[in-house]
C-alpha positions as CSV (number, residue, x, y, z in Angstrom):
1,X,-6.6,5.7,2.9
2,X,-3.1,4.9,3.9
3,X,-2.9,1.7,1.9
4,X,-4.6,3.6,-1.5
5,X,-1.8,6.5,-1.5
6,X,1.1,4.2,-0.5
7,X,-0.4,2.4,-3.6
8,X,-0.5,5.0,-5.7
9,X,3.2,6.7,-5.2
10,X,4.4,3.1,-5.5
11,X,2.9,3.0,-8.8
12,X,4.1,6.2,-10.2
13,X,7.9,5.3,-8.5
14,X,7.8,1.9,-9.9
15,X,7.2,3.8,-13.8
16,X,9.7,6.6,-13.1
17,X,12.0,4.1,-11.9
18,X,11.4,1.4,-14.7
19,X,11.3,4.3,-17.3
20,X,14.8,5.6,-16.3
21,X,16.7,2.9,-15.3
22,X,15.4,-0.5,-15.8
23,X,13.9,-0.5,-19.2
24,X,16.8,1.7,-21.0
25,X,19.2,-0.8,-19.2
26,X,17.4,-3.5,-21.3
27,X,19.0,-2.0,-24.7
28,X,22.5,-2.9,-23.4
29,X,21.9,-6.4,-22.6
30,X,21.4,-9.3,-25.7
31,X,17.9,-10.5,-25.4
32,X,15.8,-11.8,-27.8
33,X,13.1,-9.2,-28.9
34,X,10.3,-11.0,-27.4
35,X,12.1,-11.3,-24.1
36,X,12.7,-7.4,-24.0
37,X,8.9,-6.6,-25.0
38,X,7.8,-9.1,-22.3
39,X,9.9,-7.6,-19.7
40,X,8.1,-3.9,-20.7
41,X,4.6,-5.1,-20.9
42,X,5.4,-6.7,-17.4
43,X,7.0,-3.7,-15.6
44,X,3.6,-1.0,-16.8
45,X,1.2,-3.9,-16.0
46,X,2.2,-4.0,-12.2
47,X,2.2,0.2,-12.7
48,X,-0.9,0.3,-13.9
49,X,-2.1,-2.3,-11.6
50,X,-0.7,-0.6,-8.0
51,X,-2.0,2.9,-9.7
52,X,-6.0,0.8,-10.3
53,X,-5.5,-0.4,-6.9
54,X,-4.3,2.6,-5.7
55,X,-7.6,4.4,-6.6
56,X,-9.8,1.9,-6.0
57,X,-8.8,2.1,-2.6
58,X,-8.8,5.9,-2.2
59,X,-12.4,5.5,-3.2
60,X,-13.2,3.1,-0.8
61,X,-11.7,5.4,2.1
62,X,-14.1,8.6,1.1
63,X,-17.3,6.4,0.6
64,X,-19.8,6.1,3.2
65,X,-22.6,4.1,1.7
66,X,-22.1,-0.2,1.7
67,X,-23.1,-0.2,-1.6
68,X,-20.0,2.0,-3.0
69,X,-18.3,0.3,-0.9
70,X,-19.0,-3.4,-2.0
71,X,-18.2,-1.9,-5.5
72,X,-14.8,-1.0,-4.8
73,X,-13.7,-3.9,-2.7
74,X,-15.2,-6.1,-6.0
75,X,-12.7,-3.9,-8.4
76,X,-9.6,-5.0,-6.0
77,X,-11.3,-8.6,-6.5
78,X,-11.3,-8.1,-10.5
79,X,-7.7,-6.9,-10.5
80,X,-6.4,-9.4,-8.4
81,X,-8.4,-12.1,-10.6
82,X,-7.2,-10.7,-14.1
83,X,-3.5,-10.2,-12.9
84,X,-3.8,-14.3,-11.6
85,X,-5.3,-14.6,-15.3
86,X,-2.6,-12.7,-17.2
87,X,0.5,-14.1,-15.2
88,X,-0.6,-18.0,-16.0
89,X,1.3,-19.4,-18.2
90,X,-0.3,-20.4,-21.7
């Protein structure tokens, strides 16, 4: 239960803190376009993947039966497996 709120607060710190700070920073500095839309998408992917995880394992700390517990441990596998996918280079 620990690990799911730790999780979650890092995810909604890591937006605030991207979304005040890091990203407006990015208008100051000369960058191609692509580079500053890449750098966005990056910073709310690994939000929106600590906040998934985040969840996934709250559930798993409040579930008692294996089954619902398999199912949440396979979501961590299937975020873990898609973020491998999405950070490979093409």
């Amino acid at each position: 239960m620990v690990a799911g709120l730790l999780c979650t607060v890092f995810a909604v710190t890591h937006t605030m803190n991207g979304t005040s700070t890091v990203l407006p920073a990015l208008g100051t500095v000369d960058l191609e376009g692509g580079m500053k839309t890449t750098f966005t998408y990056v910073w709310h992917f690994i939000g929106a993947e600590n906040l998934l995880m985040g969840i996934a394992l709250l559930v798993t700390a409040f579930q008692r039966k294996p089954s619902n517990v398999t199912f949440a441990a396979y979501l961590i596998i299937v975020i873990l497996v898609v973020t491998k996918i999405m950070s490979s280079p093409v």
